[in-house]
C-alpha positions as CSV (number, residue, x, y, z in Angstrom):
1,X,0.0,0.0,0.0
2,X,1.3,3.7,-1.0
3,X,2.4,6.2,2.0
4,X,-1.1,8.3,2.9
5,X,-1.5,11.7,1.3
6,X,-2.1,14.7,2.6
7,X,-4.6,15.2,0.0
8,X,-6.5,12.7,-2.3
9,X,-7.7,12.6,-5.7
10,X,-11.4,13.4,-3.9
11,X,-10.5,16.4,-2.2
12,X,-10.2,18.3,-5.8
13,X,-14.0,17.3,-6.6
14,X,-16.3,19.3,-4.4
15,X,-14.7,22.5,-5.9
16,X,-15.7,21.6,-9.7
17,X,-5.7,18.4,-18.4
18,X,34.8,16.7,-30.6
19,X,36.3,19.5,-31.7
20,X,38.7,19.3,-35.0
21,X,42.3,18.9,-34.0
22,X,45.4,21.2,-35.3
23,X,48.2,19.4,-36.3
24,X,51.6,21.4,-36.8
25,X,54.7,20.3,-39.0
26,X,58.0,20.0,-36.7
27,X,59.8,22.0,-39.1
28,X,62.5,24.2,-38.6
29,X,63.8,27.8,-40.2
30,X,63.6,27.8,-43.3
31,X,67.6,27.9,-44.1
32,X,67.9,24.3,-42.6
33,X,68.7,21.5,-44.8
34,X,65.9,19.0,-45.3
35,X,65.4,16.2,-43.3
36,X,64.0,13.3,-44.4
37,X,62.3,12.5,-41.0
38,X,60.8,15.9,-41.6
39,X,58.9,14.1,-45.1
40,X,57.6,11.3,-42.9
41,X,56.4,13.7,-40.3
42,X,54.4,15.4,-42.8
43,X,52.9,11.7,-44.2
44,X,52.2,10.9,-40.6
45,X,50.2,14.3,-40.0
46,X,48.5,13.7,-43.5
47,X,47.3,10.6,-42.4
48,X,46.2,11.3,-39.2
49,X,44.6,14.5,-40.7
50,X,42.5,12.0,-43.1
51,X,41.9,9.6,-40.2
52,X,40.2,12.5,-38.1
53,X,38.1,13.3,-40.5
54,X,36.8,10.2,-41.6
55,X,36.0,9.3,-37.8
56,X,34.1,12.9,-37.4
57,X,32.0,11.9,-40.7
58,X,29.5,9.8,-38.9
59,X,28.2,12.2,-35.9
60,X,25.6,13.9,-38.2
61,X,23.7,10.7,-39.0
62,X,23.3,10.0,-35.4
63,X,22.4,13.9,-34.2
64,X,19.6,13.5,-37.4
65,X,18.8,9.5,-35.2
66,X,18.4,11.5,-31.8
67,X,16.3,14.2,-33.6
68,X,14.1,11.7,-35.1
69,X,13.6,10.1,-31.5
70,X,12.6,13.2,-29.9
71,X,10.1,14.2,-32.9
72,X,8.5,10.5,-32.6
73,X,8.3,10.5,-28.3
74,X,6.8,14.5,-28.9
75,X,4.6,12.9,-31.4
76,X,3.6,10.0,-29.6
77,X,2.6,12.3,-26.5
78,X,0.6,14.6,-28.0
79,X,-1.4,11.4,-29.2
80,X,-4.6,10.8,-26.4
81,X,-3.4,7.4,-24.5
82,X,-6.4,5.4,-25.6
83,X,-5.4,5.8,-29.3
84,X,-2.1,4.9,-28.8
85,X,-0.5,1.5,-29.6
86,X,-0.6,-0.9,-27.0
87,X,3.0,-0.8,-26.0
88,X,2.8,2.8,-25.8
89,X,-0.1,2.7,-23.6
90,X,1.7,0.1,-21.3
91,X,5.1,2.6,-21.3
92,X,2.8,5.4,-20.1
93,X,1.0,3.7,-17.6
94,X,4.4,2.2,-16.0
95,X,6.0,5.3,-15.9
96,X,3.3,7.2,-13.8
97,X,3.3,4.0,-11.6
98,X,6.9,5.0,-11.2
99,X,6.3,8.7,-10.3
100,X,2.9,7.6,-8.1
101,X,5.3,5.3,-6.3
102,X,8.9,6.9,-6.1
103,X,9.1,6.3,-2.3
104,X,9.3,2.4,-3.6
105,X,12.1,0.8,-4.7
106,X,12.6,-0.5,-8.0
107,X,11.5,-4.1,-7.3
108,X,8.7,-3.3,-5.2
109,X,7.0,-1.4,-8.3
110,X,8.1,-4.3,-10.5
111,X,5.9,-6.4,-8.5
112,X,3.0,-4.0,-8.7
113,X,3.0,-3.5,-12.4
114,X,-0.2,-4.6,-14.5
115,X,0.4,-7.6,-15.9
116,X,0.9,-7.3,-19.8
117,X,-1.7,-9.6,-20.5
118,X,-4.6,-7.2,-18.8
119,X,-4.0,-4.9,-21.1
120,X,-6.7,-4.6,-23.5
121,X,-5.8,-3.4,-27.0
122,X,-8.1,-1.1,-28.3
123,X,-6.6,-0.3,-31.7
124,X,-9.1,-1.8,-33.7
125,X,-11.5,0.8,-32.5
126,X,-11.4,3.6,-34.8
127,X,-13.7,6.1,-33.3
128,X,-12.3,9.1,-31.2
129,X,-12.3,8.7,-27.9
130,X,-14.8,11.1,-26.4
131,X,-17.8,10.9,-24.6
132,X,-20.3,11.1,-27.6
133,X,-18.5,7.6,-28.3
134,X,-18.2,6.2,-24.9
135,X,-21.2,3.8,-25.8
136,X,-20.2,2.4,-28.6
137,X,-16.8,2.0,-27.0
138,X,-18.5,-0.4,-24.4
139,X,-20.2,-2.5,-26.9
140,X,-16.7,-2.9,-28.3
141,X,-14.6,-3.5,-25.3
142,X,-17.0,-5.6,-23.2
143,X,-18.1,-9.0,-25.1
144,X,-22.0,-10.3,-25.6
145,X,-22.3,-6.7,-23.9
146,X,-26.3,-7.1,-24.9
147,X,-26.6,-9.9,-22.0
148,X,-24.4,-8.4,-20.0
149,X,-25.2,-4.5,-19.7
150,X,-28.7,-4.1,-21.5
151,X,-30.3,-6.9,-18.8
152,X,-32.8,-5.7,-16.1
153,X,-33.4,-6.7,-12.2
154,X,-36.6,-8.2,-12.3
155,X,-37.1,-6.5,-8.9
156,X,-35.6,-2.9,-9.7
157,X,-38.3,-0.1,-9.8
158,X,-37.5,1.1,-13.6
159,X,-35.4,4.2,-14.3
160,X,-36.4,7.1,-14.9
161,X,-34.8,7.1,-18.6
162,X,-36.3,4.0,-19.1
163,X,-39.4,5.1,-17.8
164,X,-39.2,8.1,-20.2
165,X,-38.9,5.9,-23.3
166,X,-41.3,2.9,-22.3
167,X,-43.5,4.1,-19.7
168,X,-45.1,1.6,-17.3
169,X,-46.7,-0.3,-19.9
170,X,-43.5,-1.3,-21.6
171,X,-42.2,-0.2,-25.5
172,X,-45.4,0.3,-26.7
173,X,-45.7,3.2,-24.1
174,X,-43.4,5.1,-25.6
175,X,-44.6,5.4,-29.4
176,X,-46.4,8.6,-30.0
177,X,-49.8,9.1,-31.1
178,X,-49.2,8.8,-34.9
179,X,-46.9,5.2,-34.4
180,X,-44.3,7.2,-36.2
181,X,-41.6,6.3,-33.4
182,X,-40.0,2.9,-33.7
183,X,-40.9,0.2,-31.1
184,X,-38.1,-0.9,-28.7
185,X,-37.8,-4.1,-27.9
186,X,-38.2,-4.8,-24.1
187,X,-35.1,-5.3,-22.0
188,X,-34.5,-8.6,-20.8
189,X,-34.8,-9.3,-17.1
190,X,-33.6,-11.5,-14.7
191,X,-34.2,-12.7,-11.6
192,X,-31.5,-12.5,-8.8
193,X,-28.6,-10.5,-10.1
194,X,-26.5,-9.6,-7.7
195,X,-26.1,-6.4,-6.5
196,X,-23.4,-3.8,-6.2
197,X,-21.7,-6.3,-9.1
198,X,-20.6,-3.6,-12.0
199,X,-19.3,-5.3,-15.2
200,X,-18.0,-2.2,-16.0
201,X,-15.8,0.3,-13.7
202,X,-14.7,3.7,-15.1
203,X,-12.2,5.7,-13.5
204,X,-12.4,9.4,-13.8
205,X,-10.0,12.1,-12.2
206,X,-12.8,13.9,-10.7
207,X,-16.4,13.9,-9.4
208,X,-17.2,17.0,-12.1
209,X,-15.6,14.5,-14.8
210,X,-17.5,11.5,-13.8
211,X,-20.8,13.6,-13.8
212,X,-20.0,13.8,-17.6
213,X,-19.2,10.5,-18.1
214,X,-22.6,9.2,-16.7
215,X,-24.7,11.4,-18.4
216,X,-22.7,9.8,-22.0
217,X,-24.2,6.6,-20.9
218,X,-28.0,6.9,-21.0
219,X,-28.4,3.4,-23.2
220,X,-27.4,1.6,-20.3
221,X,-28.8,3.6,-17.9
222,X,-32.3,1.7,-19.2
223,X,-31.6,-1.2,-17.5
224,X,-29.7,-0.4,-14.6
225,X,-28.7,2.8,-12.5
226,X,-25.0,3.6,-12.8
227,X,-23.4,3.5,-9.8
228,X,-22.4,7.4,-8.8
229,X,-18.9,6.2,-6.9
230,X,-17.2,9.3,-5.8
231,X,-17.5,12.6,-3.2
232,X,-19.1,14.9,-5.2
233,X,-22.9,13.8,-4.6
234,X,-22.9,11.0,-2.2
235,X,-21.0,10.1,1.5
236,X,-19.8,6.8,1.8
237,X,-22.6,5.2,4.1
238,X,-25.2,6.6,1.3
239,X,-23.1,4.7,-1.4
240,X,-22.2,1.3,0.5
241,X,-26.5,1.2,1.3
242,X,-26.5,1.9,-2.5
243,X,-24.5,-1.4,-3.7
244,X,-25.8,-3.1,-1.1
245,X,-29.2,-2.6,-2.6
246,X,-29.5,-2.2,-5.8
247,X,-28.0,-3.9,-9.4
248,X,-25.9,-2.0,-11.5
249,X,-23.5,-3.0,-14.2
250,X,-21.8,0.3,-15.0
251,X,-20.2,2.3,-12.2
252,X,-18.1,5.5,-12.5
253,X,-16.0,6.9,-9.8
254,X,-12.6,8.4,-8.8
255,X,-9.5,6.3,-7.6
256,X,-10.1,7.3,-3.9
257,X,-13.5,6.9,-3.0
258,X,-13.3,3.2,-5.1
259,X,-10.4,2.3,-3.2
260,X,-12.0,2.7,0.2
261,X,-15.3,0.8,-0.7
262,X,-13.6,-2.3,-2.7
263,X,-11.5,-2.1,0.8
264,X,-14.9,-2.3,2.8
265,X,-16.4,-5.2,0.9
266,X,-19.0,-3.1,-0.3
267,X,-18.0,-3.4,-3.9
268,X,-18.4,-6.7,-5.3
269,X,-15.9,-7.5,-8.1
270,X,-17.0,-10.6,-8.9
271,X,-18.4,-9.9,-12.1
272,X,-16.1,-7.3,-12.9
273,X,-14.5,-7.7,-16.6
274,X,-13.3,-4.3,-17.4
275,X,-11.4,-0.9,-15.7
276,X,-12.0,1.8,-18.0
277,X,-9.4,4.9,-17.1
278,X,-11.0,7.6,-18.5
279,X,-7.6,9.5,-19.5
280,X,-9.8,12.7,-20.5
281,X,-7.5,15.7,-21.0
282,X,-7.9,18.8,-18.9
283,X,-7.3,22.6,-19.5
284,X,-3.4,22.1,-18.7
285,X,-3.3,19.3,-21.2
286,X,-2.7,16.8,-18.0
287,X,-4.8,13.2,-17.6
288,X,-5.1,11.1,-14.7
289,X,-1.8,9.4,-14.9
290,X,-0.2,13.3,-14.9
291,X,-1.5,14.6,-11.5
292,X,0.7,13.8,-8.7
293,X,-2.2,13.4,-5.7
294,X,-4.7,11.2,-8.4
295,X,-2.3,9.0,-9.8
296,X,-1.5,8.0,-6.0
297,X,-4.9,7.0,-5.0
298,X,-5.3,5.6,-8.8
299,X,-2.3,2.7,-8.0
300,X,-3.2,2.3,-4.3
301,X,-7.0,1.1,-6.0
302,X,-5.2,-0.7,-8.7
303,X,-2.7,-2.2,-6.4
304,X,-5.5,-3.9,-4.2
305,X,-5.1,-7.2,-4.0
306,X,-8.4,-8.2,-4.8
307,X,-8.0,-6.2,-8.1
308,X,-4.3,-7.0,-8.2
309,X,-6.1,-11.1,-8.3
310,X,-8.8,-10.2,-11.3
311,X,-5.8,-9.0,-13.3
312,X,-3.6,-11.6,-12.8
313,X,-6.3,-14.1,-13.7
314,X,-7.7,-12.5,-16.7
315,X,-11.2,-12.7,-16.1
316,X,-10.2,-8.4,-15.5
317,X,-8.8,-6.0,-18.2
318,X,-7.5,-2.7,-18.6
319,X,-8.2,-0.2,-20.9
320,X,-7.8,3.7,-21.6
321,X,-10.6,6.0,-22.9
């Protein structure tokens, strides 16, 4: 477990990114006789004059090499994490690790790294990574997603976006008058889910952030409420009663506040398959790998053993948004 902060993540929410060579002849005034020793002196500096420069030749290839290195690491940073190659992504991610947990040594970080193998490659989709996508992101990253985030609690009391489009009599509530608007089919529901069991969990830098996140997410909002994981709206006793009580499949929160109630037992990962970091850009052009007192309380939660255990298994991945 990291040192303890002085401030977490949480405690930002409630207020809302070689030099050439000279060689000299050894001759003498010009009314000495000639030497002959003076000719081979002359041969050897005309050598070693030729050797010099051929050995300075090669140093502008390699300053062009370095250039090209720093272009391609400036390019490769300017690119948002979740659209870069899966290497890259993995680089990124150990290297805030690093700065999150500097007070370790080397070894002791080693053994915290995500294992490779978590690490869900994204690459195939081509969308941008912004919230107007964040739904169709899900259907990509989390398989049979239909059976999986679009099923009902046959108990729940209906949301109120579901509500909205199928009223209490079902989809055929929600056409208008005319029958211009297309039926929906009925969501799916099943007895006994379990609760406070995400499929999904999405970690955003700040309670503002996840706010935005949620509201991206009204598909899956139809069939169960989101679970609202972070200090901006809710205390902790108000958000334990919640998972306690109620199925949800999607829940956003902030590193802190997740930490704290997967450490209380009140959030069950047991059907966990994916950890979304939402690695939104703010103002300052910093994500939530950049910020010194997030990306602690992000591997602290990520370091938990019974994450640390979904990971290493592979029934858990990892993925940037």
């Amino acid at each position: 477990m990291a040192a303890k902060v002085k401030d977490s993540g949480d405690a930002l929410e409630d207020d809302f990114q070689a030099s050439d060579t000279e060689y000299l002849s050894d001759g003498q005034d010009g009314g000495e006789q000639f030497d002959a020793s003076d000719d081979e002196n002359d041969a050897s500096t005309a050598g070693s004059k030729r050797k010099a420069g051929s050995s300075a030749a090669p140093e502008a290839p390699k300053k062009k090499k370095q250039n090209k290195s720093k272009k391609a690491r400036a390019e490769i940073n300017n690119t948002p994490i979740g659209k870069r190659t899966k290497a890259d992504q993995i680089e990124a991610l150990n290297d805030s690790q690093d700065r999150a947990l500097e007070h370790l040594s080397s070894i002791e970080r080693d053994e915290r790294r995500i294992p490779v193998s978590a690490i869900k490659d994204v690459s195939p989709f081509a969308l941008d990574h912004t919230l107007v996508h964040l739904e169709s992101f899900l259907k990509f990253a989390v398989e049979a997603w239909k059976t999986k985030l679009l099923v009902k609690d046959a108990q729940a009391i209906p949301s109120k976006y579901a509500q909205a489009n199928f009223g209490k009599g079902g989809a055929d509530a929600g056409n208008n008058k005319g029958g211009k608007k297309e039926k929906k089919k009925p969501l799916e529901s099943v007895d006994n889910l379990p609760k406070g069991a995400p499929v999904v969990l999405i970690v955003s830098a700040s309670g503002i952030r996840a706010v935005d996140v949620i509201r991206a997410l009204p598909l899956f909002a139809e069939a169960a409420k989101i679970g609202k994981l972070f200090a901006k709206h809710l205390k902790v006793p108000e958000q334990v009663h919640f998972l306690e009580n109620t199925c949800t499949h999607i829940c956003v929160g902030t590193p802190n506040r997740i930490d704290k109630l997967i450490s209380d037992g009140a959030l069950d990962l047991s059907r966990l398959e994916l950890v979304l970091i939402d690695a939104h850009m703010d103002a300052k052009k910093r994500t939530i790998l950049d910020i010194q007192e997030i990306r602690i309380d992000l591997f602290r939660m990520l370091g938990l053993e019974a994450l640390e255990d979904k990971f290493k298994s592979g029934q858990t991945k990892l993925a940037f948004f």
